[in-house]
C-alpha positions as CSV (number, residue, x, y, z in Angstrom):
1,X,-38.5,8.3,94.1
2,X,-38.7,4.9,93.5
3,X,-40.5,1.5,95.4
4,X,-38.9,-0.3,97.6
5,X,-36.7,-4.4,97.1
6,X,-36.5,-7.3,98.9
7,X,-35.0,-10.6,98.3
8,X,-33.6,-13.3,100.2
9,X,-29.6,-13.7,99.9
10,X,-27.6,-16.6,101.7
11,X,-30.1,-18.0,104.3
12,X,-30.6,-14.2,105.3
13,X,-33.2,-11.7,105.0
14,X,-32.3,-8.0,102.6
15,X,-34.5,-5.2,102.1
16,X,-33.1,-2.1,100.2
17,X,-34.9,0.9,99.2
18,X,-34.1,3.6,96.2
19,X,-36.3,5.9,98.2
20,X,-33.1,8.6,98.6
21,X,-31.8,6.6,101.1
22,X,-30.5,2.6,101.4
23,X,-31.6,0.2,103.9
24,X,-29.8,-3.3,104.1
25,X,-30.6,-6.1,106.5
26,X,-29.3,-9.0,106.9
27,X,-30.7,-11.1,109.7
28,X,-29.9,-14.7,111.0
29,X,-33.4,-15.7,112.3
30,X,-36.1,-18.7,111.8
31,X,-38.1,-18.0,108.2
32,X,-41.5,-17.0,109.3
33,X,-39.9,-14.2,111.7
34,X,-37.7,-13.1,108.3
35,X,-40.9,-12.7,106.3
36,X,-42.5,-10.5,109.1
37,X,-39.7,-8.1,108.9
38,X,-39.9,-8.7,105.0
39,X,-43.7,-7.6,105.0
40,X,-43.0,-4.7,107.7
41,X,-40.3,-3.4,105.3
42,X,-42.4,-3.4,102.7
43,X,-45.2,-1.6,103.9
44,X,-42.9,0.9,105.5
45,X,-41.5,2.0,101.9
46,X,-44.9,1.9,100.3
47,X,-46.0,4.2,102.9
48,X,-43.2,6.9,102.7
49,X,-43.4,6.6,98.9
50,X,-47.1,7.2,98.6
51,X,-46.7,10.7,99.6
52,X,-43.6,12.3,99.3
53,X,-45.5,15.7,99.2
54,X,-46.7,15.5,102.8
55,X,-45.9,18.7,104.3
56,X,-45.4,18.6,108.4
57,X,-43.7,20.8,110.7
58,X,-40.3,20.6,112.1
59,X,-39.5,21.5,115.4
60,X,-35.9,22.1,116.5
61,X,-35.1,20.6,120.1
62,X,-33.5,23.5,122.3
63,X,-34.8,26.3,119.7
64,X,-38.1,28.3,120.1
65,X,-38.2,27.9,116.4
66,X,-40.1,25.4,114.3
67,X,-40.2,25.2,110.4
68,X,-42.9,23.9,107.9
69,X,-41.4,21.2,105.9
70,X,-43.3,21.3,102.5
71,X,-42.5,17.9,101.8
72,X,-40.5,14.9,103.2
73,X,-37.4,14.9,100.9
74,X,-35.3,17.8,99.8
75,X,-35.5,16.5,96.5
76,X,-38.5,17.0,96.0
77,X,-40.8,20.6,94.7
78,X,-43.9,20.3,96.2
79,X,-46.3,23.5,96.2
80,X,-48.9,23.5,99.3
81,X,-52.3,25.1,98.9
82,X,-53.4,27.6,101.1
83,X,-56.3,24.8,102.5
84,X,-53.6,22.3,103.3
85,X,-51.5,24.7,104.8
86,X,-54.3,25.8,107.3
87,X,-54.8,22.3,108.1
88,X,-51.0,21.1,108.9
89,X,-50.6,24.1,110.9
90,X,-53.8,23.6,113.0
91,X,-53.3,19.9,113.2
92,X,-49.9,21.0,114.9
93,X,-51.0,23.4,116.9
94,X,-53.8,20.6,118.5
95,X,-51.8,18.4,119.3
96,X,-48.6,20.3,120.2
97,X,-48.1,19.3,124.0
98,X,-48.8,21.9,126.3
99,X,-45.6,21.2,128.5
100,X,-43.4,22.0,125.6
101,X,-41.6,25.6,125.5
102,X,-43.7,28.2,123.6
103,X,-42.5,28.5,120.1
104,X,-41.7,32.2,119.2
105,X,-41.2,31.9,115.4
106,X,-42.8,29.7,112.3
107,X,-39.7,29.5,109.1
108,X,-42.1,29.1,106.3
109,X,-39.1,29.4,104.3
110,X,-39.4,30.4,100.8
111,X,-42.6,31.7,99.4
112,X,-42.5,29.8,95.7
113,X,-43.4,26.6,97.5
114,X,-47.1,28.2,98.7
115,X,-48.2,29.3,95.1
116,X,-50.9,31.3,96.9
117,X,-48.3,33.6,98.5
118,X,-46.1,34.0,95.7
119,X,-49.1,35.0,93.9
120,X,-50.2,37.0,96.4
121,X,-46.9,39.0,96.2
122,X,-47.4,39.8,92.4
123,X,-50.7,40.5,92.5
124,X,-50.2,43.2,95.3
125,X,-47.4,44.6,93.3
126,X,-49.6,45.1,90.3
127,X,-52.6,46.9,92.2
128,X,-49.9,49.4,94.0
129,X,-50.3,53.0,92.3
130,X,-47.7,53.4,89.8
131,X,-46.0,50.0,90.3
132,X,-44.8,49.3,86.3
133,X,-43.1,53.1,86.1
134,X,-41.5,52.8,90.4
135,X,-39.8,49.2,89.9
136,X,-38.7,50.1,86.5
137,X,-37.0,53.1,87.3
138,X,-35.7,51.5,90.7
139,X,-32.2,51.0,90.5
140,X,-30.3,48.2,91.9
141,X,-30.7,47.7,95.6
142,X,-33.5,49.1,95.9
143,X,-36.8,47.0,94.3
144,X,-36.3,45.6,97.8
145,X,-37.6,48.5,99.5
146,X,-40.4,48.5,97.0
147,X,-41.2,45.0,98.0
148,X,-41.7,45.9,101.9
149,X,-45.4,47.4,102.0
150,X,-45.9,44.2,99.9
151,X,-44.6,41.5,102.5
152,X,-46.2,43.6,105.3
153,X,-49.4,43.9,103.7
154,X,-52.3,43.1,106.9
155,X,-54.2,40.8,104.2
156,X,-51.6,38.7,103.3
157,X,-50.5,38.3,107.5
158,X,-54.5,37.6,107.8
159,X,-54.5,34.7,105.7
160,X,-51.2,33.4,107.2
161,X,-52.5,33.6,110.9
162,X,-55.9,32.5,110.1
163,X,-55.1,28.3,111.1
164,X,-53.8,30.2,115.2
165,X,-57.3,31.3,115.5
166,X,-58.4,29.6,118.6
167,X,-55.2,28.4,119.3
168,X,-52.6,29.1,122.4
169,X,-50.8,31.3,119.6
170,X,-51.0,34.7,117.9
171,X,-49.4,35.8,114.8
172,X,-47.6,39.1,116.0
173,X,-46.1,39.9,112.8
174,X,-43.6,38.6,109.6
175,X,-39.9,38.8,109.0
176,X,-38.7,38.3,105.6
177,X,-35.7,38.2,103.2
178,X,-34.1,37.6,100.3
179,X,-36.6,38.7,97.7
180,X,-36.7,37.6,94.4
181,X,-38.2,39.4,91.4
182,X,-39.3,38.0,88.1
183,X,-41.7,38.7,85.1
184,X,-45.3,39.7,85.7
185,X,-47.2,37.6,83.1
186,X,-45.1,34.4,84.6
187,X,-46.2,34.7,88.2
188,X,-49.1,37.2,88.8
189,X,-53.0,36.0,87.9
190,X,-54.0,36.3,84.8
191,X,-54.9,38.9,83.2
192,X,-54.0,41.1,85.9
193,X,-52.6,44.7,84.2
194,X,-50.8,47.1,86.5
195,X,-52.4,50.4,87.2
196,X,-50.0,52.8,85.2
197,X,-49.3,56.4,84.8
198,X,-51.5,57.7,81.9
199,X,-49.1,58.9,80.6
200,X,-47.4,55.6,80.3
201,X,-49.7,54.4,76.7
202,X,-48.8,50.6,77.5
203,X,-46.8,48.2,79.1
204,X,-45.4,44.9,78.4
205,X,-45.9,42.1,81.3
206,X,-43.1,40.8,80.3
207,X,-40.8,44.0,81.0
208,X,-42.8,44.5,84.4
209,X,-41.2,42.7,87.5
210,X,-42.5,41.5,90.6
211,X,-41.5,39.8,93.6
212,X,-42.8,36.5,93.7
213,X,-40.6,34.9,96.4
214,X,-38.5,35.1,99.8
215,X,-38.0,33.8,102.8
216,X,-40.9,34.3,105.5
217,X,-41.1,33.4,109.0
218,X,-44.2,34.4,111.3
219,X,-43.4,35.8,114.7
220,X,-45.4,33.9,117.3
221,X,-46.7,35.1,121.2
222,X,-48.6,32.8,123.6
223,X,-52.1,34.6,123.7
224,X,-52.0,34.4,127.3
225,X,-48.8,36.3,127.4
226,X,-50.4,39.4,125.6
227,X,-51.6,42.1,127.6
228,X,-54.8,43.6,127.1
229,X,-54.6,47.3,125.5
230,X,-57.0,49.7,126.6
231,X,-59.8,50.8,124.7
């Protein structure tokens, strides 16, 4: 990402950016109105360069589906902490017009960019009984199945519905996909040792894999469409 150029060519007015995209003008108009574009370009690219790491939500027009953009170019890796993420989502949620169609599902898409849920994921691996000896012996196809209790854990789906509390929405539950597996000591919190079989004398972090990412989406109700369960 780079700052934004201007310079006057020929009598007329050019701005170009290297900010992923080009913008050219060329404008036959008296000076002082050229400079005022000049200076309006200007701050315009300093402003979408100062953070290219703002996350925001997307919605999709015509889908009752929305997705949380980590950051404003694709070519960028931005991680979002778990505060931040409570606070985009809650921001949206406030001022989200009421005379919009609900939204029944959040893509949060994949887990790697919220470093707090891909840790999450690891470090709930490593606490499950016998989790070093099960995803070793696993065979292909089916550390997936060992992953589900993980991605359906109620903690984790606490922490992700905690910025709808108070809101017109209710986390109903998580869909997922596309799990990816990798080495223990690389994404789980250190130290954090598996609890093993005794009979298993040691273990290598290295050898002992864990999801740490996949895609997530949250499942989303209006509160005032749930009925009230009896006690």
């Amino acid at each position: 990402m780079g700052d934004g150029r201007a310079g006057l060519a020929g009598g007329c007015f050019h701005l170009s950016s290297n900010l992923g995209f080009r913008l050219s003008m060329r404008v036959s108009c008296p000076r002082g109105f050229r400079l005022g574009l000049l200076w309006a370009g200007l701050v315009w690219a300093n402003q979408a360069s100062a953070d290219p790491c703002a996350p925001f939500i997307e919605e999709h027009p015509g889908w009752t589906s929305a997705s949380f953009r980590p950051h404003v170019s694709a070519l960028e890796s931005c991680g979002v902490d778990e505060a931040r993420y409570r606070r985009v989502i809650a921001d949206w949620l406030q001022q989200r017009p009421a005379t919009r169609p609900d939204v029944t599902s959040l893509s949060l898409g994949r887990a790697v960019d919220f470093p707090w849920i891909s840790r999450f994921l690891a470090d709930a691996a490593l606490r499950s009984p016998d989790w070093a000896l099960r995803v070793a012996r696993a065979r292909s196809g089916e550390r997936d199945r060992l992953a589900r209790p993980i991605l359906r854990d109620a903690a984790l789906l606490q922490r992700l519905a905690a910025p709808y509390a108070g809101s017109r929405y209710v986390v109903i539950g998580l869909s997922y996909e596309k799990v990816l597996f990798g080495r223990a000591d690389i994404h789980a919190s250190p130290p954090a040792p598996p609890r093993v079989e005794q009979a298993a004398a040691t273990w290598d972090a290295a050898a002992v894999m864990v999801p740490y990412d996949a895609q997530i989406w949250l499942r989303l109700a209006p509160r005032y469409s749930l009925a009230p369960t009896a006690e």
